[in-house]
C-alpha positions in Angstrom: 110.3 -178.2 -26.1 107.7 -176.1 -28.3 105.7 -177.6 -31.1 103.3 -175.7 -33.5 101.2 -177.0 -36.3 99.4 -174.6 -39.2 95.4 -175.7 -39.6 92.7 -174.4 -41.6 90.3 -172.5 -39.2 87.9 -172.2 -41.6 86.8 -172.6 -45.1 89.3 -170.6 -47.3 92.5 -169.1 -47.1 92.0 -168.4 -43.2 94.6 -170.3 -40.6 94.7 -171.4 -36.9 98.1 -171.4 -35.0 98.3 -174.2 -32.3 101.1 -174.4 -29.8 101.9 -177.5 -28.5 104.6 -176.7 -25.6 105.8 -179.7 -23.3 108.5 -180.7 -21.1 110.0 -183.4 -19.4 108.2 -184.1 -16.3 111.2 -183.6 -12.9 111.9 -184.5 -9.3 112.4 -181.9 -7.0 116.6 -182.5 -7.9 116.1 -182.0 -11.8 116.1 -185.7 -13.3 113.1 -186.8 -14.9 110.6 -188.5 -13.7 109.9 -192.1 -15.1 106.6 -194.4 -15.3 106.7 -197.0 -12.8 105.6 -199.5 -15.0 107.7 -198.7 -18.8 110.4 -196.5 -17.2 110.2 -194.3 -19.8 110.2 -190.4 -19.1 106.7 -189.0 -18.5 106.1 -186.2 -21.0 103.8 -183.2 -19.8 101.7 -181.0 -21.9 99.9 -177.7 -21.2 95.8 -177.8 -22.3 93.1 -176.0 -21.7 89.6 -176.4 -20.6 87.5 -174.3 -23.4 84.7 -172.4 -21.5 82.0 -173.8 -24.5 82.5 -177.1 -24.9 83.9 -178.0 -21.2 86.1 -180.1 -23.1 90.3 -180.3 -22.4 92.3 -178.8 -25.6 95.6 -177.4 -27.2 95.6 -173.5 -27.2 95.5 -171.6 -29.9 93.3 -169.3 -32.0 93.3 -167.4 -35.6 96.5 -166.0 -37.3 95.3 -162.2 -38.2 95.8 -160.5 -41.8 99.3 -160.5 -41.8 100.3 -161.6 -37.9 103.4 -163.7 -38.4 102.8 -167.2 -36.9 104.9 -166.8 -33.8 103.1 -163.7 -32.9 100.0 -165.6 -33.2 101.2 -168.2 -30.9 102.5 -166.1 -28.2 99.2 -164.3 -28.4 97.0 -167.3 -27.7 99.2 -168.6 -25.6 99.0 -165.4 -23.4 95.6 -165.1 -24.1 94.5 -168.7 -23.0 96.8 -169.9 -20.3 99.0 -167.3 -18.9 96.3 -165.9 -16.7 98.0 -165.6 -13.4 95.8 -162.8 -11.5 98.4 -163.1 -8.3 102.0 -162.4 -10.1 103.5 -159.5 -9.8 104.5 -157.4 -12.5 107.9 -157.8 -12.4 107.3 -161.7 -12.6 104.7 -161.0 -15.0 107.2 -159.1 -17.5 110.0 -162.3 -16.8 107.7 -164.9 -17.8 106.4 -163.1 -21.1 110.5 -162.6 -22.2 110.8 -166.1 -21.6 108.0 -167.8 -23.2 108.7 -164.7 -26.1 112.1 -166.2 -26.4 111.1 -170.1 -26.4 108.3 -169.2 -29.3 110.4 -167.1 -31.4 113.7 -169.8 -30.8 112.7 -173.2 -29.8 110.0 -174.2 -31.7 109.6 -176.7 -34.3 106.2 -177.0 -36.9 105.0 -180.8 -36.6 101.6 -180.1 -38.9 100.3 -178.1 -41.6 97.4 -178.9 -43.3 93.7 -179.4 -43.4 92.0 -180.7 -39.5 88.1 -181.2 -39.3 86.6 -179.1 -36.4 84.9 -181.3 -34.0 82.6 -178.7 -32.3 81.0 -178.2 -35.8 80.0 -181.3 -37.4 
């Protein structure tokens, strides 16, 4: 399941692009996996570490002068977590149709609006 929000990046009519892509978490056979406690499903999300703040976050970066949103998020998305030195090319080209497919065709926009930057108050 994909998830994106629209935020101010900074002051004026600039915009950040933030995927938020997640998944049921699955046993080996397929079903999902529940908490042992509430029994319900266990939902996964990908983060990131940023390299500046050592902190854990959602990817995601700047929307360009007129970059459509989707191609922002499969950027960043590329950019900040699809760094797989060890894949082969032919995987390599597999993985970018599919997650080009799930951005442009499975997403969903949960936010837009103003967010306060943490890293600069």
């Amino acid at each position: 399941m994909l998830f994106f929000f629209l935020v101010s990046g900074h002051f004026g009519p600039n915009h950040a692009a933030d995927p938020i892509v997640t998944r049921w978490k699955r046993d080996a056979k397929g079903q999902k996996v529940r908490h042992n406690k509430t029994n319900k499903p266990i939902l996964q999300f990908v983060c990131i570490r940023r390299r500046d703040t050592n902190e854990y976050a959602i990817p995601g970066g700047m929307v360009e002068r007129k970059e459509r949103v989707t191609d922002t998020l499969q950027r960043e998305f590329h950019e900040e977590v699809l760094n797989f030195p060890d894949i082969s090319a032919s995987d390599r080209e597999k993985l970018i149709a599919v997650i080009k497919d799930i951005f442009e065709n499975g997403g969903s926009k949960i936010y837009c609006g103003y967010v306060d930057d943490p890293r600069y108050r």
